[in-house]
C-alpha positions as CSV (number, residue, x, y, z in Angstrom):
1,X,-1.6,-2.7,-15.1
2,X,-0.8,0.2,-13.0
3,X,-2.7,2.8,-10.7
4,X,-2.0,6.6,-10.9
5,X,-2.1,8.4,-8.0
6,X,-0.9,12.3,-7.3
7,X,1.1,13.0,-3.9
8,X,-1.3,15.6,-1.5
9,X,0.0,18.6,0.5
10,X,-0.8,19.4,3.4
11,X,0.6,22.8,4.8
12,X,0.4,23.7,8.4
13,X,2.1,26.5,10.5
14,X,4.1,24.5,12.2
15,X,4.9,21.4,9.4
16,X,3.7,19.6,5.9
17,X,2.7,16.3,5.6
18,X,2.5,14.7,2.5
19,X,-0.4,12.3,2.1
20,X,-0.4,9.3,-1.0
21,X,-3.8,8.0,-1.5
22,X,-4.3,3.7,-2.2
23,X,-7.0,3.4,-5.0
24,X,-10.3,1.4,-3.6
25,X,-9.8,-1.6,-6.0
26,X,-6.1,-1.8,-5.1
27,X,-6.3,-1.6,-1.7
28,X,-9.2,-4.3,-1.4
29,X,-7.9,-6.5,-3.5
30,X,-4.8,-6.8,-1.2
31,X,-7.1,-7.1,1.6
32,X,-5.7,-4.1,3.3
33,X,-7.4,-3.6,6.8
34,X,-8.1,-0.2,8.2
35,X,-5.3,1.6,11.0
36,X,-2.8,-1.8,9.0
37,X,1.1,-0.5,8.9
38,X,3.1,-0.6,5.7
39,X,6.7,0.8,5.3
40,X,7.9,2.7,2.3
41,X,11.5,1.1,0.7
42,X,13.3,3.5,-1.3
43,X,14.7,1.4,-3.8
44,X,16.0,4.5,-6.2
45,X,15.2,8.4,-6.5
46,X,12.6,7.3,-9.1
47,X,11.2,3.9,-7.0
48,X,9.6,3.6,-4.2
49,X,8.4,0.1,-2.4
50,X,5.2,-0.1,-0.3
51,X,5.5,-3.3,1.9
52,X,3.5,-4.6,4.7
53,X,4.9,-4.7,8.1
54,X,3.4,-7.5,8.9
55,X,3.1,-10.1,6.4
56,X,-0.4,-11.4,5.4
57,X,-0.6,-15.6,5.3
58,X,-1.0,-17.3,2.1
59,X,-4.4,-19.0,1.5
60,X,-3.9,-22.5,1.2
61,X,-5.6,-24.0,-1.6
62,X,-7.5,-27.4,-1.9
63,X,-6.4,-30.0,-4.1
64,X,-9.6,-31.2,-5.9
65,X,-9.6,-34.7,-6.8
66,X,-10.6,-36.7,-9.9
C-alpha cells in the first residue's frame, strides 16, 4: 500500500523551497512527533529514502503464558 503525495513550490524573491507533505495516517502511525528530524537518502534519480535521525525504540512485547 502506498501514499501519493505532489511536491509544493514555494517561490520567493530571494529563493524556492520545495515542501513534501506526510499524509495524517502515515505520519501517526509511525508515531512521528512534531519539530522530529528525518533525513532524505537518495538511493537513485527515481528513489528517495525518508529516515529518522534518531531512531525510535522497539516496543517490547509480553510473552503471554498458557
Amino acid at each position: 500500500m502506498g501514499f501519493k503525495t505532489k511536491i509544493q513550490r514555494v517561490d520567493r524573491p530571494t529563493n524556492q523551497s520545495f515542501y513534501a507533505i506526510i499524509p495524517t495516517a502515515l505520519a501517526q502511525s509511525f508515531e512521528v512527533d512534531k519539530a522530529e528530524e528525518f533525513e532524505w537518502i537518495v538511493e537513485d534519480k527515481n528513489t528517495l529514502i525518508f529516515k529518522r535521525s534518531t531512531p525510535k525504540k522497539k516496543a517490547k512485547l509480553k510473552h503471554l503464558e498458557d
